[in-house]
mmCIF file of the N, C-alpha and C atoms, coordinates in Angstrom:
data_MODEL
# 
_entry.id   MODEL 
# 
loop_
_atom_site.group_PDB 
_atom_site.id 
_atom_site.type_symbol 
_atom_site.label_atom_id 
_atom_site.label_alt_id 
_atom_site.label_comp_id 
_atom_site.label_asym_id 
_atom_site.label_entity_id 
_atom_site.label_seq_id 
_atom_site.pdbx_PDB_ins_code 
_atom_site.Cartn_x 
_atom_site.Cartn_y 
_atom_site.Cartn_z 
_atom_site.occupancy 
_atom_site.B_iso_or_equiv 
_atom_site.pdbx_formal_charge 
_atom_site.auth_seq_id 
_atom_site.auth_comp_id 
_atom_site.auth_asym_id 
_atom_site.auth_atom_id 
_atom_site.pdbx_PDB_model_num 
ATOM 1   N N  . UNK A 1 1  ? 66.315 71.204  -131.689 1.00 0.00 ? 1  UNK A N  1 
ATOM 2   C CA . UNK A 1 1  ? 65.443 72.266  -132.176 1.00 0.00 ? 1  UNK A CA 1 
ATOM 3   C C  . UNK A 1 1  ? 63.988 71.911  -131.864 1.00 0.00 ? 1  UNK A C  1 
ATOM 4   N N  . UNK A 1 2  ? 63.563 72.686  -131.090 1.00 0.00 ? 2  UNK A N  1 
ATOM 5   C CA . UNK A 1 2  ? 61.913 72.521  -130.623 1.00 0.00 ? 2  UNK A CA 1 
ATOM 6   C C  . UNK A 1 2  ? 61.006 72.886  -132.139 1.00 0.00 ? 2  UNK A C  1 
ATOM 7   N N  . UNK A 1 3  ? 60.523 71.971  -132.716 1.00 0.00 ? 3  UNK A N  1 
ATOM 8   C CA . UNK A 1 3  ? 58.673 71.962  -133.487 1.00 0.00 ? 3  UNK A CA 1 
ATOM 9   C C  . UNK A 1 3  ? 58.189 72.620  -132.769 1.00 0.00 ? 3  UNK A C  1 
ATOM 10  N N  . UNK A 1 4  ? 57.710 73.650  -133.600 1.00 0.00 ? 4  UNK A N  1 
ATOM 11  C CA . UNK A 1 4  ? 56.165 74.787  -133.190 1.00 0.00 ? 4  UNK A CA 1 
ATOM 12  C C  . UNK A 1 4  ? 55.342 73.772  -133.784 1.00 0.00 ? 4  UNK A C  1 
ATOM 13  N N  . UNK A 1 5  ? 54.197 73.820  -132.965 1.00 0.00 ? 5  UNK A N  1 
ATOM 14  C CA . UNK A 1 5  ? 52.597 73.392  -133.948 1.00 0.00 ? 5  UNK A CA 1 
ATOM 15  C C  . UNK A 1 5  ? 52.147 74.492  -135.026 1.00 0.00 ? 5  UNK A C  1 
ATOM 16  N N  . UNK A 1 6  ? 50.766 74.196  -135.866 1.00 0.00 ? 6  UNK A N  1 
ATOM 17  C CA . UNK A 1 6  ? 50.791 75.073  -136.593 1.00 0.00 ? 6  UNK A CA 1 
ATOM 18  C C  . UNK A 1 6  ? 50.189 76.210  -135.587 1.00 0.00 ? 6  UNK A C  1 
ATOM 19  N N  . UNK A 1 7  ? 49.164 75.530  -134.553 1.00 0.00 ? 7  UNK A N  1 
ATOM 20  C CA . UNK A 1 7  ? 48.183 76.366  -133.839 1.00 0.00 ? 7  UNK A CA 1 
ATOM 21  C C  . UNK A 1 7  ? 49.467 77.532  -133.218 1.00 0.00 ? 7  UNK A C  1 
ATOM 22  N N  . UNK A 1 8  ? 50.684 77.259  -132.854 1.00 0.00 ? 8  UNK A N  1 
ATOM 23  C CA . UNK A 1 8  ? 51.143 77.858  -132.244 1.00 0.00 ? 8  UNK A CA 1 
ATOM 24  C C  . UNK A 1 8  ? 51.719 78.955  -133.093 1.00 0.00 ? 8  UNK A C  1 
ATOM 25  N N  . UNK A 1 9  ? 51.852 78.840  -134.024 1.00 0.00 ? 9  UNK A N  1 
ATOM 26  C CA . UNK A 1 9  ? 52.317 79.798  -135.247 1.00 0.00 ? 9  UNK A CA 1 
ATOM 27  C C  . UNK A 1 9  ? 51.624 80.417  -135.736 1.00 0.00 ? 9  UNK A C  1 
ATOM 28  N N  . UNK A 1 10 ? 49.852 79.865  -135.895 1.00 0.00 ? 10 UNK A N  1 
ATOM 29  C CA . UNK A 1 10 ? 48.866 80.684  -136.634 1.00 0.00 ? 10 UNK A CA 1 
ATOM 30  C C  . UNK A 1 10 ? 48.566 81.980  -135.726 1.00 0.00 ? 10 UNK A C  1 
ATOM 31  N N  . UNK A 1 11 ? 48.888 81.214  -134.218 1.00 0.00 ? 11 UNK A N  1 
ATOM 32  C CA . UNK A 1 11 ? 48.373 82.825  -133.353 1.00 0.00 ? 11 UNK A CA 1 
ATOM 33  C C  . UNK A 1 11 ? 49.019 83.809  -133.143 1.00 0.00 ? 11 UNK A C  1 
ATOM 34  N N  . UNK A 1 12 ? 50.434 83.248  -133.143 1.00 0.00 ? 12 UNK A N  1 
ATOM 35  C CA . UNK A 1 12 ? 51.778 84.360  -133.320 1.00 0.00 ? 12 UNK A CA 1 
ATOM 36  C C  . UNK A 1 12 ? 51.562 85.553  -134.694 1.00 0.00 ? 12 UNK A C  1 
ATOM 37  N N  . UNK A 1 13 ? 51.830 84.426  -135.671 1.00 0.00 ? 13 UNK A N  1 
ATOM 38  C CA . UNK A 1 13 ? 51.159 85.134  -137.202 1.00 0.00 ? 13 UNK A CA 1 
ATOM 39  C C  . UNK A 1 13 ? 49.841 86.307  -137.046 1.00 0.00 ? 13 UNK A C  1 
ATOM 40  N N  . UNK A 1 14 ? 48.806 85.468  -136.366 1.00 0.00 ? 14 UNK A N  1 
ATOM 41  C CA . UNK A 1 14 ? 47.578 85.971  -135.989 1.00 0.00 ? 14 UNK A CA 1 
ATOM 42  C C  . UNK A 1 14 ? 48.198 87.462  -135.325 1.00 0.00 ? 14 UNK A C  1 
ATOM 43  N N  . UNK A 1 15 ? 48.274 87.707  -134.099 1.00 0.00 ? 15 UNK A N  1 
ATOM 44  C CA . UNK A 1 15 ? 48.498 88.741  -133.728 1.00 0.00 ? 15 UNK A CA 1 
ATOM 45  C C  . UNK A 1 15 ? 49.429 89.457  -134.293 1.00 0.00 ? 15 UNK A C  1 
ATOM 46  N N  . UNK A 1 16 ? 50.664 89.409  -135.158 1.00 0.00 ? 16 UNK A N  1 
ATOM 47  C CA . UNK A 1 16 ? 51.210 89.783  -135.795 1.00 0.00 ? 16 UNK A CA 1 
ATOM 48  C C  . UNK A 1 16 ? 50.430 91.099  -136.682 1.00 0.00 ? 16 UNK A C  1 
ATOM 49  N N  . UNK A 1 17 ? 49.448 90.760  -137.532 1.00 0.00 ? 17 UNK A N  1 
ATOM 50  C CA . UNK A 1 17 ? 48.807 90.542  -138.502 1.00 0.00 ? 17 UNK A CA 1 
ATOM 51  C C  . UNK A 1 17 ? 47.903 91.848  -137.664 1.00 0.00 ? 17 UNK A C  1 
ATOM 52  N N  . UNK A 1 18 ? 47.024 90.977  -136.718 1.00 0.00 ? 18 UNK A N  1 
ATOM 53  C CA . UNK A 1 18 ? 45.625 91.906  -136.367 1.00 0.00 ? 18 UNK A CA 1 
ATOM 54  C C  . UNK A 1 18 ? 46.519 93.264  -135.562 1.00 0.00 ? 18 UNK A C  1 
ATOM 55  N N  . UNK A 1 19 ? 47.125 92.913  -134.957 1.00 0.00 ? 19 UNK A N  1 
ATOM 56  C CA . UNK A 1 19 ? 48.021 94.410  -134.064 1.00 0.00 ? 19 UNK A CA 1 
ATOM 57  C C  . UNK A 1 19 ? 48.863 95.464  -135.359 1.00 0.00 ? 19 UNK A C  1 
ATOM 58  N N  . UNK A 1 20 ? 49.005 94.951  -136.320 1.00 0.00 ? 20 UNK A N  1 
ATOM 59  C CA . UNK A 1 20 ? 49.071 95.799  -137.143 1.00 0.00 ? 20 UNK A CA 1 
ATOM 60  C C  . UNK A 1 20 ? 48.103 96.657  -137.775 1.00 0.00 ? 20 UNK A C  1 
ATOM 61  N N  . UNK A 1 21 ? 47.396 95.704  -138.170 1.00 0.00 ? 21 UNK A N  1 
ATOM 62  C CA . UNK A 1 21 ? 45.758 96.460  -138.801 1.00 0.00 ? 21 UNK A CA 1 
ATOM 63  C C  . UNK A 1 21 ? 45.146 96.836  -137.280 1.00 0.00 ? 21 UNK A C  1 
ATOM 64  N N  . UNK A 1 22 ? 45.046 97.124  -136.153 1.00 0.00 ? 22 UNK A N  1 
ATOM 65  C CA . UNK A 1 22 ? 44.585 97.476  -135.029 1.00 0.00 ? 22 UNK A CA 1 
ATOM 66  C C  . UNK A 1 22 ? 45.022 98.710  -135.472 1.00 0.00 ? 22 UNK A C  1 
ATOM 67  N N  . UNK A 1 23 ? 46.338 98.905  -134.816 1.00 0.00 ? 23 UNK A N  1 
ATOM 68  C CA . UNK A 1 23 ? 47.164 100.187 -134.829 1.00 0.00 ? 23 UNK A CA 1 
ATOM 69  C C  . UNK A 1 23 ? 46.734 101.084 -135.704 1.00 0.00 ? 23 UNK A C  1 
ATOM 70  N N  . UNK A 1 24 ? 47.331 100.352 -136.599 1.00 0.00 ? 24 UNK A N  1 
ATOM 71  C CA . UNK A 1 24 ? 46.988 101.574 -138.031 1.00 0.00 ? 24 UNK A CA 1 
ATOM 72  C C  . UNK A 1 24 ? 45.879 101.828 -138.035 1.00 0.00 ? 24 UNK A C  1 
ATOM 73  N N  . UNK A 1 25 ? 44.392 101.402 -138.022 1.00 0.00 ? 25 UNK A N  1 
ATOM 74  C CA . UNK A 1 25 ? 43.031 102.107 -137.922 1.00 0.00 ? 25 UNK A CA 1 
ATOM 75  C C  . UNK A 1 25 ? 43.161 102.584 -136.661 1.00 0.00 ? 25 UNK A C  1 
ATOM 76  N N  . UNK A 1 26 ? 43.928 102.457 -135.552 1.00 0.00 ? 26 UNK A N  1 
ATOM 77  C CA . UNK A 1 26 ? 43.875 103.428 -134.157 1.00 0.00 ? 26 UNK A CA 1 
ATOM 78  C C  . UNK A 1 26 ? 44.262 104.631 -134.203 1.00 0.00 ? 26 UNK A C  1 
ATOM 79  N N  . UNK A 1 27 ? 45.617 104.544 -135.131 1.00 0.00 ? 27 UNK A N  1 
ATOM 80  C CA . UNK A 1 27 ? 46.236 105.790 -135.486 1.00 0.00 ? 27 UNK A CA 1 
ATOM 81  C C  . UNK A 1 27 ? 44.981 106.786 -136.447 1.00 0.00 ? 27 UNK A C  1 
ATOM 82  N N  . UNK A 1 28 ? 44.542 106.344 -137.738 1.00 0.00 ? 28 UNK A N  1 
ATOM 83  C CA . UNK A 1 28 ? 43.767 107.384 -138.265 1.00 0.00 ? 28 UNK A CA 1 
ATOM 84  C C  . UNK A 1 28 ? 42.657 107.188 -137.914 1.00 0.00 ? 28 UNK A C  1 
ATOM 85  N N  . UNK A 1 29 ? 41.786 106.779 -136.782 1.00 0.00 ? 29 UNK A N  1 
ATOM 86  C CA . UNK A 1 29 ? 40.637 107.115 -136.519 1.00 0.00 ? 29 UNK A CA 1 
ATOM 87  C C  . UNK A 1 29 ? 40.741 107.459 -135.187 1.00 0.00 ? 29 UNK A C  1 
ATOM 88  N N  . UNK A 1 30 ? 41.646 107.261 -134.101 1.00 0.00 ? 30 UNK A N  1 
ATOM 89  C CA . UNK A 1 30 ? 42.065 107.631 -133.157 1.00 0.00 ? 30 UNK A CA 1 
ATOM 90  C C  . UNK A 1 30 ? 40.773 107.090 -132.163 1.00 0.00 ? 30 UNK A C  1 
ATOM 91  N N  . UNK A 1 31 ? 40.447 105.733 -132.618 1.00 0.00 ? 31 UNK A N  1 
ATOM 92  C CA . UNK A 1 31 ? 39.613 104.776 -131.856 1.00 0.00 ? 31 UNK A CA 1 
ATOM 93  C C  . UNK A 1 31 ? 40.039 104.089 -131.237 1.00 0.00 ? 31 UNK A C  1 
ATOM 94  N N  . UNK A 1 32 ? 39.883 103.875 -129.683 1.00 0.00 ? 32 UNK A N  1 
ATOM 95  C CA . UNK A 1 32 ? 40.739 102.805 -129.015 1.00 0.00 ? 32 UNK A CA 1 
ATOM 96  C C  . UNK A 1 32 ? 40.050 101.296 -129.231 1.00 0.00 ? 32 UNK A C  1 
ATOM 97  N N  . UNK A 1 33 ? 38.914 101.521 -129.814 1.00 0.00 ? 33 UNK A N  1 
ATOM 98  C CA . UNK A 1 33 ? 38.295 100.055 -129.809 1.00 0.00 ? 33 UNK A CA 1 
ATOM 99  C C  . UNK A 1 33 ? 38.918 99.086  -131.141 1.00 0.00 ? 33 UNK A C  1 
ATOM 100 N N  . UNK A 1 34 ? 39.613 100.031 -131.631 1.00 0.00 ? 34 UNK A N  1 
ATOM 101 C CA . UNK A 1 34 ? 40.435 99.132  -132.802 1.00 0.00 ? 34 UNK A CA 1 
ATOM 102 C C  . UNK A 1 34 ? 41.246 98.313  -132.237 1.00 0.00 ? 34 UNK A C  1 
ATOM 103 N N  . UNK A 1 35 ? 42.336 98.306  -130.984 1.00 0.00 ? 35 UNK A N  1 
ATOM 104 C CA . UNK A 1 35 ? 42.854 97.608  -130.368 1.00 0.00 ? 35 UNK A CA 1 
ATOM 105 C C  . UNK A 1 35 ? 42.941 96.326  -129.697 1.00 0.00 ? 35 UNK A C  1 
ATOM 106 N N  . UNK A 1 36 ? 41.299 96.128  -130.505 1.00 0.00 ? 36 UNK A N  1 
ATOM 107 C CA . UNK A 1 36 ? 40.957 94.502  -129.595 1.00 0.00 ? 36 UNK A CA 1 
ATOM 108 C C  . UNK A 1 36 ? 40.761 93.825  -130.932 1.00 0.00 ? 36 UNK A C  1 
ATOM 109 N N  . UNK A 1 37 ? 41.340 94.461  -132.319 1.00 0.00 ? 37 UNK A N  1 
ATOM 110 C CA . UNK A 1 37 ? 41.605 93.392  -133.592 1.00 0.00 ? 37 UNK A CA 1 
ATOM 111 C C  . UNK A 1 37 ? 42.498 92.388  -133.330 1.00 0.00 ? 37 UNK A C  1 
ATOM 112 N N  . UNK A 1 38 ? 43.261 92.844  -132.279 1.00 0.00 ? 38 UNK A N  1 
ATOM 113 C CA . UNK A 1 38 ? 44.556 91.844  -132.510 1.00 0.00 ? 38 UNK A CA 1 
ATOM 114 C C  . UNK A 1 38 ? 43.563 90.498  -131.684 1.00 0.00 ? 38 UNK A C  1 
ATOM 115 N N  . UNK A 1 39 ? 42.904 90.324  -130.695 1.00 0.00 ? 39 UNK A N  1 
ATOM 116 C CA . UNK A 1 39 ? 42.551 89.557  -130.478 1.00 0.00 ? 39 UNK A CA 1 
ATOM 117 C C  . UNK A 1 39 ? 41.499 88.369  -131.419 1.00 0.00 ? 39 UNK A C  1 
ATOM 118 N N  . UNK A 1 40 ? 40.749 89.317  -132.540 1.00 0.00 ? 40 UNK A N  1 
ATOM 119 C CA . UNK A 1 40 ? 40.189 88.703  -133.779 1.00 0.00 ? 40 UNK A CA 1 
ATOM 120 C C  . UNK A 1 40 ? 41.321 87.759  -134.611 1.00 0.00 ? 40 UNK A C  1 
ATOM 121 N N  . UNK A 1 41 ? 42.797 88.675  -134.199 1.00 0.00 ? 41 UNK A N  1 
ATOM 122 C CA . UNK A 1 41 ? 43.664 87.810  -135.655 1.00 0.00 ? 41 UNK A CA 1 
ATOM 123 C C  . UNK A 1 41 ? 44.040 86.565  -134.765 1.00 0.00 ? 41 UNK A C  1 
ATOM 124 N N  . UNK A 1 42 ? 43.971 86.577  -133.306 1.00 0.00 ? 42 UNK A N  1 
ATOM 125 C CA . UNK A 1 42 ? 44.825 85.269  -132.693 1.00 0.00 ? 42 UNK A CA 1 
ATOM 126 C C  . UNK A 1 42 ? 43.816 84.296  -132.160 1.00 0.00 ? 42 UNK A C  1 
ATOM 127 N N  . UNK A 1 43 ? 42.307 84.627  -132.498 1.00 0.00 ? 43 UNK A N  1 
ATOM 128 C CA . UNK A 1 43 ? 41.666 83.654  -132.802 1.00 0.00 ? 43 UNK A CA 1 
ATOM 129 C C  . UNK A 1 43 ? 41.498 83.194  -133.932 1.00 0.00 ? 43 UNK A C  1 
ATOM 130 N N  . UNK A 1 44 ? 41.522 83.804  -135.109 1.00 0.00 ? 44 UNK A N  1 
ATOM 131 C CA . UNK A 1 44 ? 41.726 83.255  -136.472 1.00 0.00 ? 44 UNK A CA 1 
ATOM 132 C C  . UNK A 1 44 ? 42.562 82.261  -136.954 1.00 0.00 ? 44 UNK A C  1 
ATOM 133 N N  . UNK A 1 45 ? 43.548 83.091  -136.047 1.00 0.00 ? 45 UNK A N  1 
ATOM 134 C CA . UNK A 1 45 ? 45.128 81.820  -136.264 1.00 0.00 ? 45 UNK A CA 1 
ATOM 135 C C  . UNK A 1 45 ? 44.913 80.943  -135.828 1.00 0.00 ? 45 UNK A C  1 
ATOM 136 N N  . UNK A 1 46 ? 44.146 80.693  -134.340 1.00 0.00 ? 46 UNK A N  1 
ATOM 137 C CA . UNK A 1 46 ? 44.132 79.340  -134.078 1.00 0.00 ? 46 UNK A CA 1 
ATOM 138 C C  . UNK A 1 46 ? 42.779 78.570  -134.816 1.00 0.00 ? 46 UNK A C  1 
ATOM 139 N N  . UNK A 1 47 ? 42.174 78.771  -135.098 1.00 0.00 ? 47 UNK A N  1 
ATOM 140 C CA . UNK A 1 47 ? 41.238 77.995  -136.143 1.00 0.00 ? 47 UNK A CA 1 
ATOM 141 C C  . UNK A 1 47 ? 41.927 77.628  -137.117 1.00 0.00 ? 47 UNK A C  1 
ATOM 142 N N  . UNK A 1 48 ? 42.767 78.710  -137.980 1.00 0.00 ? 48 UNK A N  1 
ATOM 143 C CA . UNK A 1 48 ? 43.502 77.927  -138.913 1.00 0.00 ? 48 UNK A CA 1 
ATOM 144 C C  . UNK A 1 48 ? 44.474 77.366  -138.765 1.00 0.00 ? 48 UNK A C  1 
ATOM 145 N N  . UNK A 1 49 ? 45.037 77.290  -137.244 1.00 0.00 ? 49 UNK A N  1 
ATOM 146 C CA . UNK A 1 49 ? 46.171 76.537  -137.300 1.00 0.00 ? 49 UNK A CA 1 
ATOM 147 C C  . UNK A 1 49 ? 45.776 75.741  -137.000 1.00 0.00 ? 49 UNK A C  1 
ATOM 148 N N  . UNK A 1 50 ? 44.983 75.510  -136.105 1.00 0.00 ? 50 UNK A N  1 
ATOM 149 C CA . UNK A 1 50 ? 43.984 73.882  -135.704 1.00 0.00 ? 50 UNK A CA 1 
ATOM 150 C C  . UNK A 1 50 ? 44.014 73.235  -136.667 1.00 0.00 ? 50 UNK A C  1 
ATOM 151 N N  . UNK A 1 51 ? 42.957 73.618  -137.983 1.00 0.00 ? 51 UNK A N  1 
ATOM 152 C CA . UNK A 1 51 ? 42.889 73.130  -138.784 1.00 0.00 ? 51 UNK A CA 1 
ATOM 153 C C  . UNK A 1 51 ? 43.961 72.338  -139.403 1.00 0.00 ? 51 UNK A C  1 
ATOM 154 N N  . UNK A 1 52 ? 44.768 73.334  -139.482 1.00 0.00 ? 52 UNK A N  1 
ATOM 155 C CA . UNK A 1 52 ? 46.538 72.676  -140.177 1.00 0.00 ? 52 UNK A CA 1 
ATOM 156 C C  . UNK A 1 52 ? 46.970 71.261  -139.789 1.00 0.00 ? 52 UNK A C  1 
ATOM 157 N N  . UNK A 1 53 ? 46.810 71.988  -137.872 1.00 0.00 ? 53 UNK A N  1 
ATOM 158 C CA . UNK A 1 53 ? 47.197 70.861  -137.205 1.00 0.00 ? 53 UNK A CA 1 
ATOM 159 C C  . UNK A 1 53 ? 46.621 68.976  -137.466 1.00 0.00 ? 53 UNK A C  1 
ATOM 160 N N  . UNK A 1 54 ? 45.470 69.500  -137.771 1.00 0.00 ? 54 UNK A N  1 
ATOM 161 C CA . UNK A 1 54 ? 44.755 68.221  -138.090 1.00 0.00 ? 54 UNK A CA 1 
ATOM 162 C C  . UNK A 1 54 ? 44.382 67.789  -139.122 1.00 0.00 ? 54 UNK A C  1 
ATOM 163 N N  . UNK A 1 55 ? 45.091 68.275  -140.138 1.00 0.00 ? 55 UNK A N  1 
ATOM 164 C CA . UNK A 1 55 ? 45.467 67.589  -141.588 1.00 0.00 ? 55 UNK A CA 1 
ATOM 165 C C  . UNK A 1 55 ? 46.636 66.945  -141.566 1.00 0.00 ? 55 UNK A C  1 
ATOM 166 N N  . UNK A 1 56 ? 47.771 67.589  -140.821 1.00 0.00 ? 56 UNK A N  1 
ATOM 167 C CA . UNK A 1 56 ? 49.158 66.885  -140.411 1.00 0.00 ? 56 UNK A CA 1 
ATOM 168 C C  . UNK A 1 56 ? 49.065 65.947  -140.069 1.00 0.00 ? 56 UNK A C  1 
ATOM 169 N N  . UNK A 1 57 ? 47.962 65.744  -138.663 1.00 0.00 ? 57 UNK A N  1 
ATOM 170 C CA . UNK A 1 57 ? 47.724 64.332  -138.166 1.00 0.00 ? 57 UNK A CA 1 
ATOM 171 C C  . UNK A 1 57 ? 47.180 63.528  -139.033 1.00 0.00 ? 57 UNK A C  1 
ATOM 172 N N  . UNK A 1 58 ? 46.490 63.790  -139.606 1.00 0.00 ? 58 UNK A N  1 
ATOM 173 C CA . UNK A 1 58 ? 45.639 62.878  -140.894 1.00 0.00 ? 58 UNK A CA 1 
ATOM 174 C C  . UNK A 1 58 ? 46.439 61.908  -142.089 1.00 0.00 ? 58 UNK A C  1 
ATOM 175 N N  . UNK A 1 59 ? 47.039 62.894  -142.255 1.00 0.00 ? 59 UNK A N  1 
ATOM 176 C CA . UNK A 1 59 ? 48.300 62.420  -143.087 1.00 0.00 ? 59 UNK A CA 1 
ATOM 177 C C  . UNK A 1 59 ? 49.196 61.508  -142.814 1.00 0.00 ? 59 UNK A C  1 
ATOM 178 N N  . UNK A 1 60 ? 50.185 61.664  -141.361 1.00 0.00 ? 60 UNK A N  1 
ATOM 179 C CA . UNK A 1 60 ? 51.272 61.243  -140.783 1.00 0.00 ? 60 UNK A CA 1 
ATOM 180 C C  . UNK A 1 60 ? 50.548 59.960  -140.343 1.00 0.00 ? 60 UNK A C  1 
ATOM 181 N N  . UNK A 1 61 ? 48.792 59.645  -139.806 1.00 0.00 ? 61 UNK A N  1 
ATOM 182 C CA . UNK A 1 61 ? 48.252 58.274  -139.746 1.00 0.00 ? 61 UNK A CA 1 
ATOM 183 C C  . UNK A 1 61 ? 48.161 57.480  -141.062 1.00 0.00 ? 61 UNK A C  1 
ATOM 184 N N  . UNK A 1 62 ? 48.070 57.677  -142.141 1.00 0.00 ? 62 UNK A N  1 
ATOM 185 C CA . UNK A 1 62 ? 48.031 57.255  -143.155 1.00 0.00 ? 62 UNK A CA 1 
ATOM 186 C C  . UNK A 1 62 ? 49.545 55.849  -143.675 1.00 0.00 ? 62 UNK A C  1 
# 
């Protein structure tokens, strides 16, 4: 069984997340510029999965 990192999960999650809230404000405002949220959520994810990532390491050196 292949380990995901967290980074790799936060951006999955991430776009998950922002392409939903994209859509749905695309749908009732019928703005196409809502469509580039998803790219806000899969940079988010990876900051916070970074982050994750490097508390794991922090720990597992301990």
């Amino acid at each position: 069984m292949v380990k995901h990192s967290y980074v790799e999960l936060g951006m999955l999650f991430g776009m998950f997340i922002g392409s939903g809230i994209g859509i749905t404000a695309f749908v009732i405002t019928n703005n196409a510029l809502f469509h580039t949220v998803t790219g806000f959520g899969i940079i988010f994810g990876l900051g916070i999965g970074a982050m994750l990532d490097k508390q794991q390491k922090k720990r597992s050196e301990l």
